[in-house]
FIDRENLUM-843342 format. One record per residue: residue in three letters; x, y, z of N, C-alpha, C, O in turn. Coordinates in steps of 0.05 Angstrom, whole numbers, plus 5000, padded with zeros to 4 digits. Layout:
ALAXYZXYZXYZXYZ...
***
This chain:
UNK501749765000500050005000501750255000504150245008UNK500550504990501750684993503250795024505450875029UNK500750735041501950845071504650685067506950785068UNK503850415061506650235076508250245064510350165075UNK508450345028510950415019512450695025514750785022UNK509750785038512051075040512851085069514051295076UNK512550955082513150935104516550755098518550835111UNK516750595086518750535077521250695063523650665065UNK519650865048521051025035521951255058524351295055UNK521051355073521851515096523751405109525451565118UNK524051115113525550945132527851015109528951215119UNK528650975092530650875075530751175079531651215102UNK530151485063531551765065533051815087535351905089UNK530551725113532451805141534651655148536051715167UNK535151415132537251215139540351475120542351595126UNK539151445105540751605082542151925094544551975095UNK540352075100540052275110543452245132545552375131UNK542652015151544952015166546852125159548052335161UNK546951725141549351765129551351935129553451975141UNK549252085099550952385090551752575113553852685118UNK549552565124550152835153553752715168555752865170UNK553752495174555852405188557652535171559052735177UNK557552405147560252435124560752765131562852855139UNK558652885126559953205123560153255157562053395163UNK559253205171560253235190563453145195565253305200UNK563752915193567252845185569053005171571553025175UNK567553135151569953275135569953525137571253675123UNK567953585161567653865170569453875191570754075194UNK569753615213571453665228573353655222574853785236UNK574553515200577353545186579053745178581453795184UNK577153895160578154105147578954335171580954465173UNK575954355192577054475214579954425225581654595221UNK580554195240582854135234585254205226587154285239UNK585054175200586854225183587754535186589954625192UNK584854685178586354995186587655075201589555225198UNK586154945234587855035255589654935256591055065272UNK591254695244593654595246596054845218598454825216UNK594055045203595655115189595855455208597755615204UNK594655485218594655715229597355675265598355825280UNK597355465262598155395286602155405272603755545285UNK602955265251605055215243604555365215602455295204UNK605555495206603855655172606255555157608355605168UNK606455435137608655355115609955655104608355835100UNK612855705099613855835094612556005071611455925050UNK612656155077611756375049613356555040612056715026UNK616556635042617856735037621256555030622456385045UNK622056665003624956515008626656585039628156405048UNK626456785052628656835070628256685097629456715118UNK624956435088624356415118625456115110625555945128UNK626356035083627355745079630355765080632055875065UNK630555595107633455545105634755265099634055035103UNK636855375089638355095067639654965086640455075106UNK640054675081641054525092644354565110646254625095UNK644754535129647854585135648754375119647954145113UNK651354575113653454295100655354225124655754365144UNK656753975118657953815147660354025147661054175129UNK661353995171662054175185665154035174665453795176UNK667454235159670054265148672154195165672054385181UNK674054055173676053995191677854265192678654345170UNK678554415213680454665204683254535189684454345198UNK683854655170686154675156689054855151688554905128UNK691454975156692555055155692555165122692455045101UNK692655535132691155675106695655615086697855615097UNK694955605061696655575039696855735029695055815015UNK699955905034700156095019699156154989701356114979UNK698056204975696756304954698956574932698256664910UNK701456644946702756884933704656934943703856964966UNK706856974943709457034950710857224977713057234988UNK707457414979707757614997706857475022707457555045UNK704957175014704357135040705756965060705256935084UNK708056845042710556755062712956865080715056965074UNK711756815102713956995125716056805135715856605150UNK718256925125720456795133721556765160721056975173UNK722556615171723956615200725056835208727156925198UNK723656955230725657135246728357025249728656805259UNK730457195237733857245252734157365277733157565287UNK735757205286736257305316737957625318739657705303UNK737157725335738558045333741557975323742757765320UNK742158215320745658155314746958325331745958555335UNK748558265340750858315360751658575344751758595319UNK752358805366752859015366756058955356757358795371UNK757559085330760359055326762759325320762259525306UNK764259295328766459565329768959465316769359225309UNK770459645314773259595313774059415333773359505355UNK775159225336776959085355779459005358780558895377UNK780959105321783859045325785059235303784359275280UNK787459365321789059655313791259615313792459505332UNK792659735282795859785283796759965306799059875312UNK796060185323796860255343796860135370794860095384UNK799860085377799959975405799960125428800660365426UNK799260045450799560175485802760225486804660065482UNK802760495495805560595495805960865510807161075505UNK804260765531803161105546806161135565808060975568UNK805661385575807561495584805561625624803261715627UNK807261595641805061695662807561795678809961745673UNK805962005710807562175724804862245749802462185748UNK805562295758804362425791805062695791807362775793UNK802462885787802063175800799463245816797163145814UNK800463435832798463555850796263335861793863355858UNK797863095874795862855886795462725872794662515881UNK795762745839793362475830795162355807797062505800UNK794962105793795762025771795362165745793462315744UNK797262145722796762255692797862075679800162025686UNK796661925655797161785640796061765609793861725598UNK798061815603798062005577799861835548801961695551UNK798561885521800261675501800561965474798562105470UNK802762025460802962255438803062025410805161905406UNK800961995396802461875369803962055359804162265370UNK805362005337806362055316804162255294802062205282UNK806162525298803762695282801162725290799162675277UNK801362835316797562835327796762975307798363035289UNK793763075306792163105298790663325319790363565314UNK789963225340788863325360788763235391789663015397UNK787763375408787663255436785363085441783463065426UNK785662945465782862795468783362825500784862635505UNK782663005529781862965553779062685558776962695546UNK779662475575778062285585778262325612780162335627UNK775062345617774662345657772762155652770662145640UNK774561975670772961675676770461825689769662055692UNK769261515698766461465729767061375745768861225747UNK765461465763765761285796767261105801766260905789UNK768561055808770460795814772560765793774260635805UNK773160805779774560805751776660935771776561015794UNK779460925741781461125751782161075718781160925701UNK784761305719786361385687786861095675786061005654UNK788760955697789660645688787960455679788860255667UNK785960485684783660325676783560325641782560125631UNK784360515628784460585613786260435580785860415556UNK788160365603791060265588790860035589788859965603UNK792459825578793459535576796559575599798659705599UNK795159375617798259325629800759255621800959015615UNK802859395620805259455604807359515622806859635643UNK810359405614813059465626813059775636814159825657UNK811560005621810760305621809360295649810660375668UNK806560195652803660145678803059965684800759875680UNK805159845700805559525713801859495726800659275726UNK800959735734798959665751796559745724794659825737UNK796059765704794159865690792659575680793459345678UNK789859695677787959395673786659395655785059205655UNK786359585629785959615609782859425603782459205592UNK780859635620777759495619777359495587778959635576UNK775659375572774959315551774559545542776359675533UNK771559655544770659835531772360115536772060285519UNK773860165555776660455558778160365537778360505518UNK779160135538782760055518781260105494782560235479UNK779060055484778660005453777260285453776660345430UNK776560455469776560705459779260965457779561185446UNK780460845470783961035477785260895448786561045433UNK784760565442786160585421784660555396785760405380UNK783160625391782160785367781461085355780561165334UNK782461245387784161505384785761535371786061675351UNK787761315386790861395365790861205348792861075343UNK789261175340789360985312788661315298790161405281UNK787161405304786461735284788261935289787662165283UNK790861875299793362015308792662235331794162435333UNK790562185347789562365373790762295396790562065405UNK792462535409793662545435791862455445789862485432UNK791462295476789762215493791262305521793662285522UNK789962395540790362425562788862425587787262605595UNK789462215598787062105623788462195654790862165657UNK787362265669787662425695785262175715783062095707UNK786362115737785262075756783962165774785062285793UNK781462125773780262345797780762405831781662185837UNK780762535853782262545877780962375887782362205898UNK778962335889776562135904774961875884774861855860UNK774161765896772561595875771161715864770961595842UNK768961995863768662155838769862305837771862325850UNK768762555812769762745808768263065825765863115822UNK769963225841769163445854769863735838771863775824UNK768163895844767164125825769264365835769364525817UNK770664425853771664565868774664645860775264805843UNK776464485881779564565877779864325850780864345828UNK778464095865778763865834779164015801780863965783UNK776764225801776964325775778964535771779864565748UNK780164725795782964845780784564585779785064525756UNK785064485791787364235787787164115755788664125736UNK785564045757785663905724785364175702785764185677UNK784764315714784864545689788164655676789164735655UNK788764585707792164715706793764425695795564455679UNK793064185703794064045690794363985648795964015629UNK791963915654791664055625793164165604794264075584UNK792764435616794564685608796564635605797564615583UNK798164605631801164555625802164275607804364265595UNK800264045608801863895585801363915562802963795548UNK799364055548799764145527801564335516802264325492UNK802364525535804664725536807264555532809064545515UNK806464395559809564275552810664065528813064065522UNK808863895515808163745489808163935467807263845445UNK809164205469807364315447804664215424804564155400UNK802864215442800264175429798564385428796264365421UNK799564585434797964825438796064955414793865055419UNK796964935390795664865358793964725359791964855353UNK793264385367791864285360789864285363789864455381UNK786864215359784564225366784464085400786063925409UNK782764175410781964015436779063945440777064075443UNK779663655439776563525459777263395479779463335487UNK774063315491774163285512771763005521769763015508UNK771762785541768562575539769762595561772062645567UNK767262525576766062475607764362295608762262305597UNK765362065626763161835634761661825657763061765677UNK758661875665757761905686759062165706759262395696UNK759762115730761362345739763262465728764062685737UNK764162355709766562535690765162575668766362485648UNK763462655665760762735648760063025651760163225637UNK758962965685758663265698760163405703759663635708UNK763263275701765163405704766363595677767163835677UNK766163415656766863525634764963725624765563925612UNK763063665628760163965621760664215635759864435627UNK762164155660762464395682765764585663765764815656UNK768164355662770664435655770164555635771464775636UNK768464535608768064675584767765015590767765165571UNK767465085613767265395611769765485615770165725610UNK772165295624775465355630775965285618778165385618UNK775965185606777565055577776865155550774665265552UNK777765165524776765235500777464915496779764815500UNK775264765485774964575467773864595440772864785430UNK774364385432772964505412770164385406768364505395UNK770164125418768364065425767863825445769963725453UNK765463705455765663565480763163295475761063345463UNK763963005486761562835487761862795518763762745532UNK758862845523757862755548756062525558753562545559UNK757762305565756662065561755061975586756262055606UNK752761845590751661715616750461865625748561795639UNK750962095622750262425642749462545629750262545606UNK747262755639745463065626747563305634746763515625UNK750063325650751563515655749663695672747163685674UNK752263905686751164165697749964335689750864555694UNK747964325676747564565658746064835675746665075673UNK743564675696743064735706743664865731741864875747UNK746164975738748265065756750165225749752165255763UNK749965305733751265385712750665605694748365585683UNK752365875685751966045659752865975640755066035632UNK750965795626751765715596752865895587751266075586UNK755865975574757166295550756566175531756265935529UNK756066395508755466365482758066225472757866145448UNK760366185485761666105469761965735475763565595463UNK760765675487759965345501760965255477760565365456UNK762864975481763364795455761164655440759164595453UNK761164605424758764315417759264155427761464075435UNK755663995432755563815453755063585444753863595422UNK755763315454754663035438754162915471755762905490UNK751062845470750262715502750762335486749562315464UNK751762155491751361925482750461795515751661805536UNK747961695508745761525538745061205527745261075507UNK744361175552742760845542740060845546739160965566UNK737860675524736460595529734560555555732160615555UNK735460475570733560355599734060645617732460705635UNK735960795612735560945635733761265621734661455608UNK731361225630729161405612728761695630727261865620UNK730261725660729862005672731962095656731462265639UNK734461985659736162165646736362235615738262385609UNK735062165596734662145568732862445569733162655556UNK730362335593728662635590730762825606730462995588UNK732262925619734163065630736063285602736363515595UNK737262935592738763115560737563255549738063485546UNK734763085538733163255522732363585530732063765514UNK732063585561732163915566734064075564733464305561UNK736964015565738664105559739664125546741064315543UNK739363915528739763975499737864185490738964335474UNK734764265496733264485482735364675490736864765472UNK735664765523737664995529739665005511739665235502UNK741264895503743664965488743065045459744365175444UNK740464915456740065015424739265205418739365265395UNK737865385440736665635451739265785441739365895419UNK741565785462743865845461744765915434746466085432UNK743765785410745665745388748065525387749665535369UNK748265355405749465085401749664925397748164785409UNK751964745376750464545363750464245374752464105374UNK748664185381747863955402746663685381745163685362UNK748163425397746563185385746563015402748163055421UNK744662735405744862545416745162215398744362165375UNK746262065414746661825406745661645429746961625450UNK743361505426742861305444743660965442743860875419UNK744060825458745260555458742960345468742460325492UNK742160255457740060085456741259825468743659805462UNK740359625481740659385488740859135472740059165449UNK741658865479742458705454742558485468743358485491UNK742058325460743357975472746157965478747558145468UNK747357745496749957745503749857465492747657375487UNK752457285487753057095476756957025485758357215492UNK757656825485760156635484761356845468762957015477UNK760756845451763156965424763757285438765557395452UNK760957375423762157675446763257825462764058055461UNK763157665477765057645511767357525498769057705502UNK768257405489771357265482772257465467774657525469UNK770557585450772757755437773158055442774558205428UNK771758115464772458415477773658405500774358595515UNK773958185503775558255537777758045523777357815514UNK780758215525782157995519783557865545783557935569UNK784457675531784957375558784157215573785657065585UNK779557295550778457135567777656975543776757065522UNK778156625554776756395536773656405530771656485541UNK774356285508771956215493770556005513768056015517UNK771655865522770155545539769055685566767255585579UNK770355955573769356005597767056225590765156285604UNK767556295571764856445565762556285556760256355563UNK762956055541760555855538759755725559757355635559UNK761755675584759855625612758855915621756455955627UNK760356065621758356315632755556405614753656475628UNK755456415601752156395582750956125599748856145613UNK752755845594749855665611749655715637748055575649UNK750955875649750455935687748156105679745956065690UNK748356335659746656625662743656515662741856575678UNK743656275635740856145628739455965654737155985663UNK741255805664740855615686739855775711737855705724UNK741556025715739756145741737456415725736856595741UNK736656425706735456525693735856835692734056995695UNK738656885688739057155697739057275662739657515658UNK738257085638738057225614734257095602733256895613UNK732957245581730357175584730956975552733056935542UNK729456935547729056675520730056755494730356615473UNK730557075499732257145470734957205469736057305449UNK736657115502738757195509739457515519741557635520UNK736657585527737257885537736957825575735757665589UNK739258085580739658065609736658205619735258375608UNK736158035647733858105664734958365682733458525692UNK737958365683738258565706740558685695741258595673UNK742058885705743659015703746558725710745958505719UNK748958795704749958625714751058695741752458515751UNK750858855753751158955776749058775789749958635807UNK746758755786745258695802745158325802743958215820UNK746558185783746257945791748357795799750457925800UNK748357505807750857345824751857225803751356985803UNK753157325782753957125762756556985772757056745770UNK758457195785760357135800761456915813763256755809UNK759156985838759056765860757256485847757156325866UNK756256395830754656185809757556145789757855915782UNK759156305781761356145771763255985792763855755789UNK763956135811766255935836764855775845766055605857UNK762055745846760455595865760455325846760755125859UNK760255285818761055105800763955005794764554825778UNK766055195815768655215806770355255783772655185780UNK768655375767770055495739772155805743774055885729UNK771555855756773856025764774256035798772955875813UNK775956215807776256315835775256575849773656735839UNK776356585872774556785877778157055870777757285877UNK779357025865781957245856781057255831782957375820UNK779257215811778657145789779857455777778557665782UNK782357475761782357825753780358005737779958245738UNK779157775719776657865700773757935704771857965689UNK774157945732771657915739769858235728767858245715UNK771758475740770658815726769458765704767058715702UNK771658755677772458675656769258555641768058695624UNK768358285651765958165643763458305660761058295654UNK764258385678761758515694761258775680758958875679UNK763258875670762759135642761259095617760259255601UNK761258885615760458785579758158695585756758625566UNK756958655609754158535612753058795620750658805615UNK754159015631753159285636752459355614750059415613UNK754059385586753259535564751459345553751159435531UNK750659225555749458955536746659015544744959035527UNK746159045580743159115591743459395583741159445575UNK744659585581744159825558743060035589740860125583UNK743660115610742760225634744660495638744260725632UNK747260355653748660595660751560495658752760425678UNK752760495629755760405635757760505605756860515583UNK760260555612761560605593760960495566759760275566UNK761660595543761360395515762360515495761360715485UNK764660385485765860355455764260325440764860355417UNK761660255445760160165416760560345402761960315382UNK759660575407759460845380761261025384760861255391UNK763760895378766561025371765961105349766161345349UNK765160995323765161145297763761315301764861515292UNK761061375314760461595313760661795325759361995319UNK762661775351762662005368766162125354766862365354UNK768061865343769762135336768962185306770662325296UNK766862105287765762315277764662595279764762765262UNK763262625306762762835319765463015322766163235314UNK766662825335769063025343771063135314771963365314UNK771562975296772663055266770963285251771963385231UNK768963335258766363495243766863745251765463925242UNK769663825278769464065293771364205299771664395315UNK773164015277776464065281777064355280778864455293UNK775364505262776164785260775064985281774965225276UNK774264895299772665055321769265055322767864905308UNK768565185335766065255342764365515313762065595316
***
């Protein structure tokens, strides 16, 4: 019947009806879903937000020169400061006692000119010389003998005076040496020749002070800034040559003011500074003569062993200030009468570059002095 087919037919739509309702219900919750899962994480939408894969990570490599400029060759070890060290002119001084003190004095053949030397502290004239049948007692320190004889290698009178005391005093000290002076040039007839004059440390200040009694012609003042400041500089002051070291930096600023003063003056002023250097075996053997090579190659391994030099062979201290001495007898390589001991304790002084005599710049200081032969 109709009722009962459509009653059927209702059964079957609403069966249907489900169905579909479920289905879109499913793919309604899906797609929901889905959006919020795209809203939640959004896929890149720009190249700069895609990033590329790392590549594996490169072992470091030592970079290869590529060009000629980019190979650096091995540092050379400094080089040893070098001078004259051997002269046709021999030690052949002549010496005498006036007014208290020693004079020891050498005339080449055909001077040229004078040369006055006032040691430092402790020093004396003999210090100066090589011990000789002439100055049984002279000890001819390194850096004095090879500057006295490369004087008279330039045919320059030299004449060294002893100071009254272990320094030099400003007082009766300076007529005394003034009058000395005087009279042996008088008596040498040198009275013609040019006159200079170097001062080491207290014979520094001494020689800066003597330049107003004396006519030189000109003067180096070594170690020392001189009197200047105590003093009426005259317009007629000699030229000055300050030669200093390195490490000692009050007195460098000291020169430098006195050197402006003198140039104020109209005087002609220069400096030469001495820079510091490694010490070595060889070096030592060949400036101090009569001392071995074998004992200088143990003294380098004592300096390293108590670490009194740093990794490039430069001194930590003055040599004054260390026991190299007592670290050689204590190994028994020498004694304690050891005669060399000044001698090497000098060459490690100039080497730490602080406060000590130095031949190094003989060429250039009696260049100075040759540049002035005709006066002021």
């Amino acid at each position: 019947m109709w009722i009962g087919s459509e009653t059927a037919a209702q059964r079957h739509f609403h069966s249907s009806f489900k169905r579909r309702a479920i289905v879109y219900l499913s793919l309604g919750f899906i797609l929901f879903a889905f959006i919020f899962l795209i809203k939640q994480n959004p896929f890149p939408n720009s190249q700069s937000q895609i990033k590329p894969l790392e590549s594996p990570q490169k072992l470091p490599q030592s970079p290869v020169p590529n060009s000629q400029s980019e190979i650096k060759p091995l540092e050379s070890p400094p080089k040893l400061p070098q001078n004259q060290l051997t002269f046709s002119s021999k030690f052949n001084p002549s010496l005498y006692h006036t007014n208290g003190t020693e004079v020891i004095y050498q005339i080449p053949d055909s001077p040229k000119a004078v040369l006055f030397i006032a040691h430092g502290c402790t020093i004396h004239a003999y210090d100066f010389w090589d011990k000789s049948p002439n100055c049984s007692h002279c000890t001819g320190l390194p850096e004095e003998r090879i500057f006295v004889l490369q004087a008279l290698e330039k045919n320059i009178a030299v004449l060294t005076i002893s100071s009254l005391g272990e320094c030099w005093t400003f007082t009766k000290e300076m007529e005394n040496v003034e009058w000395i002076i005087k009279n042996w040039v008088e008596t040498n007839n040198l009275g013609n020749l040019p006159k200079f004059a170097i001062g080491a440390s207290s014979g520094g200040y001494f020689v800066s002070a003597l330049a107003t009694k004396i006519e030189f012609n000109s003067i180096c003042i070594m170690i020392a800034e001189g009197v200047f400041e105590q003093m009426d500089i005259p317009k007629n002051y000699p030229p000055t040559l300050f030669v200093h070291m390195a490490k000692d930096k009050i007195r460098a600023s000291l020169i430098r003011s006195n050197m402006a003063e003198l140039m104020e003056k109209g005087i002609d002023v220069k400096e030469i500074r001495c820079e510091e250097f490694p010490v070595d075996a060889d070096f030592l053997a060949k400036r101090v003569p009569g001392l071995e090579i074998g004992l200088t190659v143990k003294l380098i391994e004592v300096l390293r062993e108590k670490r009194f030099l740093d990794d490039k062979g430069y001194l930590k201290k003055d040599g004054r200030d260390i026991k190299w001495k007592e670290a050689l007898v204590e190994k028994k390589l020498i004694d304690e009468k050891f005669e060399l001991f000044r001698h090497i304790n000098e060459e490690l002084n100039v080497a730490y570059s602080y406060h000590e005599y130095t031949s190094l710049k003989n060429d250039e200081i009696f260049e100075w002095f040759e540049s002035h032969m005709k006066g002021n």
